[in-house]
N, C-alpha and C positions, 0 to 999 in steps of 0.2 A: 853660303848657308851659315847659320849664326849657331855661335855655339849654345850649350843651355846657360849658361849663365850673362849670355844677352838677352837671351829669344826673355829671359826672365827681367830683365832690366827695361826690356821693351815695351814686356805685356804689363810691368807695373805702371811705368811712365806715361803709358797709353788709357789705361783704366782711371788713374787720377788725375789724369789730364794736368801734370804735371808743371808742362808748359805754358799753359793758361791759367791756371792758381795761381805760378809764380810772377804771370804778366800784371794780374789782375789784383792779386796783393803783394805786391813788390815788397813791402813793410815786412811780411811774414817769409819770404821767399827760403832767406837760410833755417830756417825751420821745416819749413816742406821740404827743404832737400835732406834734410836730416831724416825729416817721418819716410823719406824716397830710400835712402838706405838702409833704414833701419828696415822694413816692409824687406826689402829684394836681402840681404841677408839672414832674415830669419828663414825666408820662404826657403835659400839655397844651404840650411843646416842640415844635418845629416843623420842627427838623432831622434830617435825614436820616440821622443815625447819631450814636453817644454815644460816648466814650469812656470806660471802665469799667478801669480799670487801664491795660494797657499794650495793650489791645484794644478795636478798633471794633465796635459791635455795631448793627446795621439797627434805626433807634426803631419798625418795628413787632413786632420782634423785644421789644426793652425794654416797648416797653408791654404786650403779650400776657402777659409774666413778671408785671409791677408789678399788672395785673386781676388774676392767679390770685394775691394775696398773703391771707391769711386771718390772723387770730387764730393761730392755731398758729405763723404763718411772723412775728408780727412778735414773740408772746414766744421763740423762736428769736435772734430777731435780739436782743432785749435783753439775752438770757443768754449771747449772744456778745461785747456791749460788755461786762457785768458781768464779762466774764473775761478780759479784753482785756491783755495784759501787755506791750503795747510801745507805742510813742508813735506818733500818727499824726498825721503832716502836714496832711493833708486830712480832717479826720473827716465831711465833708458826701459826699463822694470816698466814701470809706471805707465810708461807713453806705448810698449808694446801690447799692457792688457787692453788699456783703453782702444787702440785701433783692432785688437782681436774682437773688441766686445761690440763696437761700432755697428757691425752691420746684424745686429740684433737689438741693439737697443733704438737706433738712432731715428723710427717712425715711433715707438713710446713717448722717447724726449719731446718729440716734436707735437705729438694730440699734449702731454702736457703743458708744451708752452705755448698751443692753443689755448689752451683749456682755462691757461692764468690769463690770456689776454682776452678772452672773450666772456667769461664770468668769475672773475677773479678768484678764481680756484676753488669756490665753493661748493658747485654743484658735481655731482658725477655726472660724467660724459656718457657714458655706457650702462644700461641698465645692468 
């Protein structure tokens, strides 16, 4: 039987398919392992709320977001640092909001980088 703090290493490793990110962009690999620990130790903190910017958010709130993080939601995030043009502080800070924010923004991101490649951002997509 696995204790929780594998069964949690497992269920993250499994969800970002971890193993195949890092086959399939080798380049980025020590970075995913970074985003892999930083994800399984926030999930296994203890306190009762995080501070995520300049906002508290309820850690059952945080960890509900951090299980739904998928393969989609962390090359997301790395093509978010890849494009990153200002200097951050806290980049530990920084890289925890962004995968918290992930799996709410990251179908937005993507009608709008439809939206720039297929009428080069002029029209609205949506009435």
């Amino acid at each position: 039987m696995l204790s929780e703090g594998e069964a949690v290493r497992t269920k993250v490793r499994d969800n970002i398919e971890l193993d195949l990110l890092c086959r399939n962009q080798p380049e980025s690999a020590p970075v995913m392992q970074e985003i892999y620990e930083l994800v399984v130790e926030t999930i296994q903190l203890r306190s009762p709320v995080l501070r995520l910017g300049s906002n508290l958010f309820p850690m059952a709130l945080v960890r509900e977001r951090l299980l739904q993080l998928t393969s989609e939601h962390i090359r997301f995030v790395l093509d978010g640092l890849r494009n990153l043009h200002t200097d951050v502080k806290n980049l530990k800070k920084y890289l925890l909001t962004m995968l918290f924010n992930a799996p709410v923004t990251l179908n937005g991101r993507t009608m709008l980088d439809v939206r720039k490649s297929v009428g080069g951002g002029s029209r609205p997509m949506l009435a």
